[in-house]
C-alpha positions in Angstrom: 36.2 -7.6 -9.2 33.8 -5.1 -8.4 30.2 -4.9 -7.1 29.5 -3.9 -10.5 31.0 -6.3 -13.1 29.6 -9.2 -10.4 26.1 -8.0 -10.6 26.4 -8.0 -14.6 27.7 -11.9 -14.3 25.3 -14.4 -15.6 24.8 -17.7 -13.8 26.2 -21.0 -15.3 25.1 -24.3 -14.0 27.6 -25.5 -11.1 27.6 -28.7 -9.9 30.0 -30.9 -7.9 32.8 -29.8 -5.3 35.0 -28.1 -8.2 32.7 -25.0 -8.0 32.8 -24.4 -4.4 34.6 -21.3 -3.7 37.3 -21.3 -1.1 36.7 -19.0 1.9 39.2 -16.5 1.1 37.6 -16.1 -2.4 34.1 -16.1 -0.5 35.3 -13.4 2.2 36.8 -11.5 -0.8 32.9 -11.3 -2.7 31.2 -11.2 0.5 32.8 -8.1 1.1 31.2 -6.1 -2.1 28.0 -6.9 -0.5 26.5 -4.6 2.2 24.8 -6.2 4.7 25.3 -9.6 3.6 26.5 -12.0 6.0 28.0 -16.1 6.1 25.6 -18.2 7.5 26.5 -21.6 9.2 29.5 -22.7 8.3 29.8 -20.4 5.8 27.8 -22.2 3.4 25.5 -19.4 2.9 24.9 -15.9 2.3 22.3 -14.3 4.0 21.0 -10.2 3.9 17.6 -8.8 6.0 15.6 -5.9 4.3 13.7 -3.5 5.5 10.3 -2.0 4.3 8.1 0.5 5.6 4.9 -1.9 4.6 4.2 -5.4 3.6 3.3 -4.6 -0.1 6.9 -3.1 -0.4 8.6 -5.8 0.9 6.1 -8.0 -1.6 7.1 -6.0 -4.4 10.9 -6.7 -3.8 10.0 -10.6 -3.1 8.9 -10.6 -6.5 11.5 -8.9 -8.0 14.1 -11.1 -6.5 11.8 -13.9 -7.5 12.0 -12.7 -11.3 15.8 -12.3 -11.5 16.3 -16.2 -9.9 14.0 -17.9 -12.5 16.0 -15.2 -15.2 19.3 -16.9 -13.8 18.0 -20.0 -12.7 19.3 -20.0 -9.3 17.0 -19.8 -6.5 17.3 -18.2 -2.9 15.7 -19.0 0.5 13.4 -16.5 1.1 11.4 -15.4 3.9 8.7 -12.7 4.0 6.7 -11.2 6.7 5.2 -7.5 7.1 8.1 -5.1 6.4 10.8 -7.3 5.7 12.1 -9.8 3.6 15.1 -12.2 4.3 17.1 -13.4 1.2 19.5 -16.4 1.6 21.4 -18.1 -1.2 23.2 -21.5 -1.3 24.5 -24.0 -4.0 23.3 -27.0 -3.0 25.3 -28.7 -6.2 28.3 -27.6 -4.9 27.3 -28.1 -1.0 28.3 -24.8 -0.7 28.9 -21.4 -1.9 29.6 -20.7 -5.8 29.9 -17.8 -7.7 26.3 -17.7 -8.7 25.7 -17.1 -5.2 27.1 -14.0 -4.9 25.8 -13.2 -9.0 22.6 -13.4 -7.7 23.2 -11.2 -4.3 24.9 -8.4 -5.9 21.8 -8.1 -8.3 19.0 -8.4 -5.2 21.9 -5.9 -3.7 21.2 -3.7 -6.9 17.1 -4.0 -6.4 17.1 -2.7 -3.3 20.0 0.5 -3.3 
């Protein structure tokens, strides 16, 4: 897969340890994301961005904010002045699931 055909992925509803994605599979998307890291026990994704002012890094918070509620999944998000940190989780799944990384490629896609 590219970064490409997994930003153009839709989310689906995932619930239950059946779509939690292994961590070779994780390591394998995590890698068409730059920047992004694990978090704890890889249970998370995680990226910082960078803005040169606080309505910037507004503007992308609400941008992010529009494609969750578009896809229904919904990061961890934490703003201050010139930066805005995006985590995402699948709490269903206690874990990481594709929609995870759906929904990072496409904040990914916002910000390049």
């Amino acid at each position: 897969m590219t970064f490409d055909e997994l930003r153009r992925e839709n989310c689906v509803p995932r619930k239950g340890k059946a779509h939690q994605l292994d961590a070779a599979r994780a390591r394998e998307l995590l890698a068409l994301l730059p920047g992004w890291e694990f978090g704890k026990d890889q249970a998370s994704i995680h990226k910082r961005y960078a803005f040169p002012d606080f309505v910037r890094a507004l503007a992308f918070l609400n941008a992010v904010g529009w494609i969750a509620e578009q896809q229904n999944h919904h990061p961890d998000v934490e703003l201050g002045w010139g930066r805005c940190h995006v985590a995402f989780s699948t709490h269903d799944v206690g874990g990481l699931s594709l929609n995870d990384f759906i929904c990072a490629a496409r904040t990914e896609a916002l910000f390049g």
